[in-house]
C-alpha positions in Angstrom: 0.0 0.0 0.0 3.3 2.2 0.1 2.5 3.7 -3.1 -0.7 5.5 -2.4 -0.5 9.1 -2.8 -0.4 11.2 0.5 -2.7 14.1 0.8 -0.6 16.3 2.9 -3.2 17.8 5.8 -1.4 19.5 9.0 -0.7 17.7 11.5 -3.1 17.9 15.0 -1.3 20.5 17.7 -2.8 18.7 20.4 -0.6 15.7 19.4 2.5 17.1 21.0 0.5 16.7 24.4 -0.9 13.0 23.6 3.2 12.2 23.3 4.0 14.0 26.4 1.0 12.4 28.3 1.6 9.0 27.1 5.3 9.3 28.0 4.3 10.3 31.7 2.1 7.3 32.3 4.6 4.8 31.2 7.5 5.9 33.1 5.8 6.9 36.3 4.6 3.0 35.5 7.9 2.0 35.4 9.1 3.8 38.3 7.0 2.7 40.4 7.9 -1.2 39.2 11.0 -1.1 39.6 11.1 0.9 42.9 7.8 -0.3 44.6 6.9 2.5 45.7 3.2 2.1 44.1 1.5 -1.2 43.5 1.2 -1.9 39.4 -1.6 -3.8 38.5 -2.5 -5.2 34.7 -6.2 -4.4 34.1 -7.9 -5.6 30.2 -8.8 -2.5 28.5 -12.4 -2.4 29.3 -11.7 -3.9 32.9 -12.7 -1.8 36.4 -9.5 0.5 36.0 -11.4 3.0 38.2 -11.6 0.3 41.4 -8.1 -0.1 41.0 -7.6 3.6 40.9 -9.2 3.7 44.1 -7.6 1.3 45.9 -3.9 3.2 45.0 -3.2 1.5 41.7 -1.5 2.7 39.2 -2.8 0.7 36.1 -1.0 -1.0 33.2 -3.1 -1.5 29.7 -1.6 -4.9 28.0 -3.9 -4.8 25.2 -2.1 -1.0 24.7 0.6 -2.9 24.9 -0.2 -4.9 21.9 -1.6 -2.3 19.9 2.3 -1.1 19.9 3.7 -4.4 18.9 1.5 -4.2 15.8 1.8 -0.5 15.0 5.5 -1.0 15.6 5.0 -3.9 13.4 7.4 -6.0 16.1 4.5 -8.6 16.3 5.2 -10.3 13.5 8.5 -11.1 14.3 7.5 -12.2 18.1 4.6 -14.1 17.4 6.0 -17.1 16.7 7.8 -17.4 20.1 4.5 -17.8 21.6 3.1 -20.4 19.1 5.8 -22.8 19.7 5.0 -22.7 23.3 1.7 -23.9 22.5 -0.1 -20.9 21.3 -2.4 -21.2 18.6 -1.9 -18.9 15.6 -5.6 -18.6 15.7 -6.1 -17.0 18.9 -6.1 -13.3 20.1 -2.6 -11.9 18.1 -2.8 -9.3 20.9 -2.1 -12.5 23.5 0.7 -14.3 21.0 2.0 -10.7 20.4 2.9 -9.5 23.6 3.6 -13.1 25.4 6.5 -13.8 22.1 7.5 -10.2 22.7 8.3 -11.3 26.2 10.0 -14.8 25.5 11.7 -12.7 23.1 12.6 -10.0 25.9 11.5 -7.4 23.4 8.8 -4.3 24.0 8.2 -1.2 21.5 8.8 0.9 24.8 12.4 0.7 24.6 12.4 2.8 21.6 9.4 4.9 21.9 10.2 5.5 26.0 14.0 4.0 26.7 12.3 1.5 28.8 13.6 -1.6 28.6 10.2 -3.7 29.7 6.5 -3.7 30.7 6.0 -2.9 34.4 6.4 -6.2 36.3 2.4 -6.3 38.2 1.6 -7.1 41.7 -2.1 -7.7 40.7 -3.6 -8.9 37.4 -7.2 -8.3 36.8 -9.6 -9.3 33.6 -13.0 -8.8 32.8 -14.0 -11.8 29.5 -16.6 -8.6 28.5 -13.9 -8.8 25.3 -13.2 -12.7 25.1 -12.3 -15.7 26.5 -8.5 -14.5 25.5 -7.6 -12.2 28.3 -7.9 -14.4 31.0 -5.7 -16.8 29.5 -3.5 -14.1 28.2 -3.0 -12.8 32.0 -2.8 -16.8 33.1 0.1 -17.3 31.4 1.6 -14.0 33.6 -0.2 -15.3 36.6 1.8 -18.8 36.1 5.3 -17.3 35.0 5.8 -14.9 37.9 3.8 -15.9 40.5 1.1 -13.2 40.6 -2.7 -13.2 42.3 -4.9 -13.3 38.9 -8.6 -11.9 39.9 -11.3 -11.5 37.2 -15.2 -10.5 36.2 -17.0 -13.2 34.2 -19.2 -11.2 31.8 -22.4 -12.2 30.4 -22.4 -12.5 26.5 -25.0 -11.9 23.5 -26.9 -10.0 25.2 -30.5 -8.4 24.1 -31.4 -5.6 26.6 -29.5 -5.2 29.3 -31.1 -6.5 32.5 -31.2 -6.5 36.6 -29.4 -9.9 36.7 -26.9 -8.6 34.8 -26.5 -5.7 36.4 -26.3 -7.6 39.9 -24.1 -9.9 39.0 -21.1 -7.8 37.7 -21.8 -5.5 40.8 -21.8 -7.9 43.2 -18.2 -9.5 41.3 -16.5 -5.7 41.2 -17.2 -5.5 44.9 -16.0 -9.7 45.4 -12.7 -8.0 44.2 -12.2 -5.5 47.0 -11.2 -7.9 49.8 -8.5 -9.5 48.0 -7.1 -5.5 46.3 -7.1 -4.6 49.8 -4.6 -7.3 50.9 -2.2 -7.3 47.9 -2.3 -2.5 47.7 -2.3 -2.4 51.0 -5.0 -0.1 51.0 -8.8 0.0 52.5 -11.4 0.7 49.9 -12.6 4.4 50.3 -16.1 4.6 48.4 -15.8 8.5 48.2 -12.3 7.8 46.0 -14.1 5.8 44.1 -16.9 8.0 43.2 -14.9 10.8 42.7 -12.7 8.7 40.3 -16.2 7.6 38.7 -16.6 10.8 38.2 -13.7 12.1 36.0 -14.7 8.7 33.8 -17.9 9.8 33.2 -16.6 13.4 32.5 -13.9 11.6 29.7 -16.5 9.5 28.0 -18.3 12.8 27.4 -15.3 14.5 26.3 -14.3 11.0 24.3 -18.1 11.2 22.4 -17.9 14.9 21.9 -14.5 14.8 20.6 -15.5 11.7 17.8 -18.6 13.9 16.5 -16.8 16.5 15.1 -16.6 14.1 12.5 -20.6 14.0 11.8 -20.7 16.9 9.2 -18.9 16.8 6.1 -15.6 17.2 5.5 -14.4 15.5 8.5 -11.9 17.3 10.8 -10.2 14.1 11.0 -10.9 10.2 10.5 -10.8 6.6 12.1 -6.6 7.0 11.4 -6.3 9.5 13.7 -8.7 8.7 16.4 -7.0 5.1 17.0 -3.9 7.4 18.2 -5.5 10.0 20.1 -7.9 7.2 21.8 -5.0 6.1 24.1 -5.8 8.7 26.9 -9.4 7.2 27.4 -8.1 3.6 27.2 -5.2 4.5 29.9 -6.0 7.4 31.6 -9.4 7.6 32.0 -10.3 8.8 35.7 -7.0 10.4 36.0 -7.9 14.5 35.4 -5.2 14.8 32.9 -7.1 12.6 30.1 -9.8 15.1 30.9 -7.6 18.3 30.3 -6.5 16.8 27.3 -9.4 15.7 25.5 -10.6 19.6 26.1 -7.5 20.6 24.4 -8.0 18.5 21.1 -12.3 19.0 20.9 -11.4 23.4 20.8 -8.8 22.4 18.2 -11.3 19.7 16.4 -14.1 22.6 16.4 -12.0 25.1 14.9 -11.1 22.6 12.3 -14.4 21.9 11.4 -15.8 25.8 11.5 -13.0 26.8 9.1 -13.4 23.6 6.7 -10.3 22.2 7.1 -10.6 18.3 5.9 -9.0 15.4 7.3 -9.2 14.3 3.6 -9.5 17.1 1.0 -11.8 17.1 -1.5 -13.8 13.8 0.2 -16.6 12.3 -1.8 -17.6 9.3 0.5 -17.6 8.6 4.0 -17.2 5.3 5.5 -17.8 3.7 8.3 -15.1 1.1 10.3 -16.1 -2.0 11.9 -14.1 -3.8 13.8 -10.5 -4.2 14.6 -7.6 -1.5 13.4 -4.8 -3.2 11.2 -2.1 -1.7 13.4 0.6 -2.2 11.4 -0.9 -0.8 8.3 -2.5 2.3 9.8 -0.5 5.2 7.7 -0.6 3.2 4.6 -4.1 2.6 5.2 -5.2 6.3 5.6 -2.9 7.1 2.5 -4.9 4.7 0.3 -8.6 6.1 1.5 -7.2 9.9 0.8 -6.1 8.7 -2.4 -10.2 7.6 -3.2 -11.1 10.7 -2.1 -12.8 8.8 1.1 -12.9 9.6 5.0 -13.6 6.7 7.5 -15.4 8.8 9.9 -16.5 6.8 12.6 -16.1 3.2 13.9 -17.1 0.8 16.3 -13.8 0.3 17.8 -13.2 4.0 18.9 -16.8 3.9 20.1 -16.0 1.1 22.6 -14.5 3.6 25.5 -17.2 5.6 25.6 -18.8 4.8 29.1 -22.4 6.8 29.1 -23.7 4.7 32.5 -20.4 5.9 34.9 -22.7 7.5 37.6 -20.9 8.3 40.7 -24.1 8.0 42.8 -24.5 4.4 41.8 -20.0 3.1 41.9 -20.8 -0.4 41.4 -24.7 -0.5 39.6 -23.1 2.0 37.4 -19.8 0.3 36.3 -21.6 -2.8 36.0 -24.0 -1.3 33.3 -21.0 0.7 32.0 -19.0 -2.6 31.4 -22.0 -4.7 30.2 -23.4 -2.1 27.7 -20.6 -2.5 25.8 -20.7 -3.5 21.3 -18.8 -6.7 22.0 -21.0 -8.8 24.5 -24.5 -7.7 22.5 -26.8 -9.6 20.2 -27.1 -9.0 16.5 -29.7 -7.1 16.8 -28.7 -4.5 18.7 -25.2 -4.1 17.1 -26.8 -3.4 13.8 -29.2 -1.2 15.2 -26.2 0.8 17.0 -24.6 0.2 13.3 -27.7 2.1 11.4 -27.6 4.9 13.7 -24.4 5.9 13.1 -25.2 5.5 9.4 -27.7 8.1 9.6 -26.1 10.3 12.1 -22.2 10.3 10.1 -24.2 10.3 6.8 -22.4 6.9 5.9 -22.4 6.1 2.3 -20.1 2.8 2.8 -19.3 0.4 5.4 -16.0 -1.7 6.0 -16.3 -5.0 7.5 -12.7 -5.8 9.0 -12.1 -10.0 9.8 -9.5 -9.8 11.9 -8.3 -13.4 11.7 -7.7 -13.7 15.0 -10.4 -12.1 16.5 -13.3 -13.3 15.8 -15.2 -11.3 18.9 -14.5 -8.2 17.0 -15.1 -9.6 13.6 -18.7 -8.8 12.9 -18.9 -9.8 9.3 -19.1 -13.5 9.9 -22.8 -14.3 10.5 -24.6 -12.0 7.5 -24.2 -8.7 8.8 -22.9 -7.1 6.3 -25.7 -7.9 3.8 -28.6 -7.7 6.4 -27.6 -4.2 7.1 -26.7 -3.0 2.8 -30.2 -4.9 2.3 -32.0 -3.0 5.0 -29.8 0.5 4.8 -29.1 0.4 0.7 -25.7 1.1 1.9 -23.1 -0.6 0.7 -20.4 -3.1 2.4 -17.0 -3.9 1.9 -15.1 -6.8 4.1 -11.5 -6.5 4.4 -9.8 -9.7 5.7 -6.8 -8.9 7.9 -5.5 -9.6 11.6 -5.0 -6.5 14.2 -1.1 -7.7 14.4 -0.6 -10.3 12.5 0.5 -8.6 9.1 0.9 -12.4 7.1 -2.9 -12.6 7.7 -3.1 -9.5 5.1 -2.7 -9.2 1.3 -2.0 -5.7 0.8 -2.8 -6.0 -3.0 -5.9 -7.9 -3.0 -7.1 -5.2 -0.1 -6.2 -2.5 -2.5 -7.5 -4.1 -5.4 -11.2 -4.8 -3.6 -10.9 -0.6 -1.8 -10.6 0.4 -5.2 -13.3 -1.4 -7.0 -15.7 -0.7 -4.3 -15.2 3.0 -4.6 -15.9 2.9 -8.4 -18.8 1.4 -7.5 -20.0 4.1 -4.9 -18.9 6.7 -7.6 -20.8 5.2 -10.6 -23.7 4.6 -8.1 -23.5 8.5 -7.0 -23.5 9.3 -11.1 -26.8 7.2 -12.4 
């Protein structure tokens, strides 16, 4: 995809911040590993970050972790170490990613930070409200050094989103307290923890407000972008800074979009991104969509840490419904429902269908989506098959050859 021509738009001033930011949380992670002067814990991405932040955590993201490997494009090259431990090639590339990168005794942060490896954990905490894959993935941690592995059990396929639900989770956050206690060294304070619920709720707003900019044509920016400028949500959410920042890049993202300033100049079709990222092929990626004169505008995946339920009245009801309401664990009805909305409210004229090869929770294309919602919608659907890290899973000319063709179409449709 190297030779797709670049639309040169200027850069996002905000980004300086995001680097600065992302720098601080890693080494004040690291520091506090290697001195112990702040218990570490490993939380999944969509985990209860904000009981640990409580309880005198600092929090480590390894699925962030693994979004590096593959951006780096390091995972292709580590993967293997964890297959011939036993691994499957088939499962979660974010797992065989980061567990090679550590038989390997590799990370991305040594170039990008000068640090030479992930922060070792005194907790590791899951929540299957993504897959099977993390608890497994934090197993093999769990086994290696000796570490207490605690996890939620989230319901799955869900319709509407019930009381039994809701009680359940709640009732297996606050199962988790005893046991954070003993190993932080901490009581639980429920006032830190609403006031931590609190600057959540406040960067899901900020998170939302900050991906509609790109609702009215041209878009401000696209999916390319946001998958970089997501990271203070995913790691820094209830933590005031994530907040400061996301005002800083919304009043730079509005001025953008009052003066007309396009992500992708002279954009004829906006698209829609469902699934995972290809992390290793994002620049390439957004090249090749300028190039058609098309701007991926909104997405499921950047959607996925927005948290509209955190209530700080209601700490556990509240992250329960927060961390059950959430794309991955719903039916198919309501994803293409959620799917249709964003249609109408992005003014969607094109959907992309990623299947990820290994991830087949975030693969939505595999059931008869995809035509369901072009018959129901009239608009049209692409699938792309890829991986998030594993890069031998792509063909970079058949996906250019099939982007292509499918934007004729929408052209020639847009002409009759």
């Amino acid at each position: 995809m190297a030779s797709a021509k670049t639309l040169e738009v200027p850069p996002l001033a905000a980004t300086r911040r995001l680097k600065e930011l992302m720098a601080g949380h890693f080494h004040e992670l690291d520091q506090a590993a290697r001195t112990k002067s702040r218990p570490v814990a490993w939380v999944t991405s969509v985990g209860p970050a904000e009981l640990l932040l409580s309880l005198g955590f600092l929090v480590y993201y390894p699925e962030n972790h693994g979004a590096m490997l593959g951006a780096s494009r390091m995972a292709t090259e580590v993967i293997p170490r964890a297959n011939a431990l036993g691994y499957s090639p088939e499962i979660c590339s974010y797992l065989t990613s980061d567990v090679g990168a550590y038989l390997a005794g590799q990370t991305p942060l040594k170039r990008a930070y000068n640090i030479e490896a992930p922060p070792r954990p005194d907790a590791l905490v899951f929540n299957t409200n993504q897959c099977r894959d993390v608890k497994d993935w934090f197993r093999f941690y769990s086994q290696e050094w000796g570490v207490p592995l605690l996890g939620v059990h989230t319901h799955r396929v869900i319709g509407p989103v019930e009381k039994h639900h809701l009680d359940d989770i709640a009732a297996q956050f606050r199962g988790l307290i005893p046991a954070l206690e003993e190993i932080g060294g901490r009581k639980f304070d429920l006032d830190r923890l609403r006031e931590i619920l609190g600057l959540s709720a406040e960067c899901s707003r900020l998170w939302r407000a900050v991906l509609e900019t790109a609702a009215t044509g041209p878009a401000p920016w696209t999916f390319f972008d946001q998958t970089i400028h997501m990271a203070p949500a995913v790691v820094l959410r209830g933590r005031p800074e994530a907040n400061d920042y996301y005002r800083l890049l919304l009043a730079e993202l509005k001025e953008r979009r009052d003066q007309g300033l396009a992500a992708v100049p002279g954009e004829r079709h906006r698209f829609y991104w469902e699934g995972m990222p290809i992390w290793g092929k994002l620049r390439s990626l957004a090249d090749l969509f300028a190039s058609l004169g098309s701007a991926v505008v909104a997405s499921t995946y950047c959607n996925s840490w927005i948290f509209d339920a955190f209530d700080p009245d209601e700490p556990f009801e509240s992250m329960a419904r927060a961390y059950t309401e959430l794309f991955i664990v719903r039916d198919e009805a309501y994803k293409e429902a959620y799917i249709k909305d964003h249609i109408e409210r992005f003014a969607i004229d094109g959907l992309i269908f990623h299947d990820a090869r290994t991830c087949p929770n975030n693969s939505n294309n595999r059931y008869g989506m995809p035509r369901r919602l072009s018959q129901e919608t009239g608009v049209a659907a692409l699938v792309i098959n890829g991986d998030l890290n594993d890069l031998r899973c792509l063909s970079e000319e058949q996906t250019r050859t099939n982007l292509e063709a499918f934007v004729e179409q929408l052209d020639e449709a847009a002409q009759t």
